[in-house]
C-alpha positions as CSV (number, residue, x, y, z in Angstrom):
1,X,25.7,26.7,-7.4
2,X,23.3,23.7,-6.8
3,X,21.8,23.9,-3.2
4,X,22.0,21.2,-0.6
5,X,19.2,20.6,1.8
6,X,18.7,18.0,4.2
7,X,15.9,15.9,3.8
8,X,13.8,13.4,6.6
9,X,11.3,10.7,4.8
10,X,9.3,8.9,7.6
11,X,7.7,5.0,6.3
12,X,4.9,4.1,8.1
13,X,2.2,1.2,8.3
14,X,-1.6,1.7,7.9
15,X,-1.4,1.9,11.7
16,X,0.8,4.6,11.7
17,X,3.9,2.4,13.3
18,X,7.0,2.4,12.1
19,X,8.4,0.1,9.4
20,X,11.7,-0.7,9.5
21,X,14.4,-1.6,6.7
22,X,12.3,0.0,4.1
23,X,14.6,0.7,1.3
24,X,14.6,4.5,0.2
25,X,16.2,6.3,-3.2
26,X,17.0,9.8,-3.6
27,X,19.2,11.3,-6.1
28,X,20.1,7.2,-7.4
29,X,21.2,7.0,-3.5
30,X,19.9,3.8,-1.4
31,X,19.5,4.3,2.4
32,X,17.1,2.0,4.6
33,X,14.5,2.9,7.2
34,X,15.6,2.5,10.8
35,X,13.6,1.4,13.8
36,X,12.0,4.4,14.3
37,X,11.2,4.3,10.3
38,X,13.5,7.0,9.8
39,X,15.8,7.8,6.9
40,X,17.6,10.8,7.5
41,X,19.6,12.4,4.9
42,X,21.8,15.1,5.9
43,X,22.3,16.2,2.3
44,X,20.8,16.1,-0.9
45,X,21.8,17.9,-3.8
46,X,19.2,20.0,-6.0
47,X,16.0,21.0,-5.2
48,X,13.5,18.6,-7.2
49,X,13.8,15.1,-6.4
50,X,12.3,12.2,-7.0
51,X,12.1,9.7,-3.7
52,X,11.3,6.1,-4.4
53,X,10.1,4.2,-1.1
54,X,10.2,0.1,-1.2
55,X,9.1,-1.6,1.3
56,X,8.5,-6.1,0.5
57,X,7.1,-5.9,-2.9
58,X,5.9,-2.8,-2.4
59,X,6.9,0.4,-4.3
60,X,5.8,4.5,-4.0
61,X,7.3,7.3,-5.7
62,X,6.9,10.9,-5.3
63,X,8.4,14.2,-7.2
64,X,9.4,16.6,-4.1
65,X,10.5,19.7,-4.0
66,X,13.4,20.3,-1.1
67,X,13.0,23.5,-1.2
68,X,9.5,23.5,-0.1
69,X,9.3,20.4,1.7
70,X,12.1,19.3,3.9
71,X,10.6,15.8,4.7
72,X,7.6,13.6,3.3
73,X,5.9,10.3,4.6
74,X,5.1,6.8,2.9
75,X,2.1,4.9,4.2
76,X,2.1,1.0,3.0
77,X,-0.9,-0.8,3.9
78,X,0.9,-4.5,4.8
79,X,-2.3,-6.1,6.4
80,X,-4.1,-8.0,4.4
81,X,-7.9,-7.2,4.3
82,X,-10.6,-9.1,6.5
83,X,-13.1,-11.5,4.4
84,X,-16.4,-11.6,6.2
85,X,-20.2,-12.9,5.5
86,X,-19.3,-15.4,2.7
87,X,-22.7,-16.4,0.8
88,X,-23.4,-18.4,-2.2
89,X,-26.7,-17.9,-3.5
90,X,-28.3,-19.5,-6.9
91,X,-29.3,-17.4,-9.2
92,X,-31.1,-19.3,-11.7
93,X,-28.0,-21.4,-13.4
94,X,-25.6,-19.3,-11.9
95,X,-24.2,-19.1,-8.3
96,X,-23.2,-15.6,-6.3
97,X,-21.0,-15.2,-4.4
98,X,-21.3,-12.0,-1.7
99,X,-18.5,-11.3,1.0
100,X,-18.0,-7.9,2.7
101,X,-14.3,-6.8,3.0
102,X,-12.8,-5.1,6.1
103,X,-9.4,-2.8,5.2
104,X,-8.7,-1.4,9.1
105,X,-6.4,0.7,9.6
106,X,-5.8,4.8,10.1
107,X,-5.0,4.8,7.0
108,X,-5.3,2.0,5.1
109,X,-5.2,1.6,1.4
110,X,-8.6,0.2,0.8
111,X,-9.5,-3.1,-1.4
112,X,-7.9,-3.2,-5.1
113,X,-10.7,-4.6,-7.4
114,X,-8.4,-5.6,-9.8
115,X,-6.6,-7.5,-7.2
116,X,-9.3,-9.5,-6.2
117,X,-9.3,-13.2,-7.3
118,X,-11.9,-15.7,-6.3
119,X,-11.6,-19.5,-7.1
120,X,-14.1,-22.3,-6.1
121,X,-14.6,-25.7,-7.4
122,X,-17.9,-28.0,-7.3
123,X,-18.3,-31.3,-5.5
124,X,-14.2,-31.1,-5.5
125,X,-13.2,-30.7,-8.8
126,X,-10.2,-28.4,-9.7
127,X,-10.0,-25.0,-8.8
128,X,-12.2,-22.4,-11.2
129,X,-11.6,-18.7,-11.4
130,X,-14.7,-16.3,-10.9
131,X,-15.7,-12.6,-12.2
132,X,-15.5,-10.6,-9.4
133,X,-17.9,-7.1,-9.7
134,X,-16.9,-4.5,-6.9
135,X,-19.9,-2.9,-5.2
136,X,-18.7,-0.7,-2.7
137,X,-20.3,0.5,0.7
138,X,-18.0,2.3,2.1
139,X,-18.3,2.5,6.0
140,X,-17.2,5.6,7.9
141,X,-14.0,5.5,9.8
């Protein structure tokens, strides 16, 4: 016989609030956070599940085992980072650009490298796309 388990999945912010109307799957079953960021499942059938967590045009997934873990949290970092200290300095024919980025948050996500895009333009001409090289210095929390 195939156990039944009931299962909690809290969705939470980088801030550790609630997020509400987060769209949740278990077992190709949709359910949606509610103002608490709650989806309670009185029963799911089967021990390993995967649980797919969507929240705007974000999406996590995670294999869980029921039988083990009776509920599970999603964090999504919805705050967009903080752009501080913007310099351009020549170098020789070249120009460099340095920013520091601020991600706050108990636990936020951190800066995607591959996400970052930087455009400029010159005395107002269209819009150019830049390499962007990560250095990182991380700062304690």
């Amino acid at each position: 016989a195939i156990k039944s388990y009931p299962f909690k999945v809290f969705i939470q912010d980088e801030n550790q609030k609630p997020l509400e109307g987060a769209r949740v799957t278990v077992s190709d079953k949709q359910f949606f956070s509610d103002v608490n960021g709650i989806v309670d499942i009185p029963k799911v059938f089967g021990d390993q599940q995967k649980v797919i967590a969507e929240y705007g045009s974000n999406k996590k997934e995670l294999d869980v085992d029921l039988s083990l873990q009776p509920q599970t949290k999603f964090v999504f970092d919805i705050s967009a980072p903080d752009i501080k200290d913007l310099k351009a300095d020549e170098v020789g024919d070249k120009v460099k650009l340095s920013f520091r980025v601020l991600d706050a948050g108990l636990e936020s996500s951190g800066i995607a490298a591959g996400a970052v895009t930087v455009r400029y333009s010159v005395d107002g001409g269209d819009l150019e796309k830049a390499s962007v090289f990560v250095k990182s210095n991380r700062e304690p929390r």
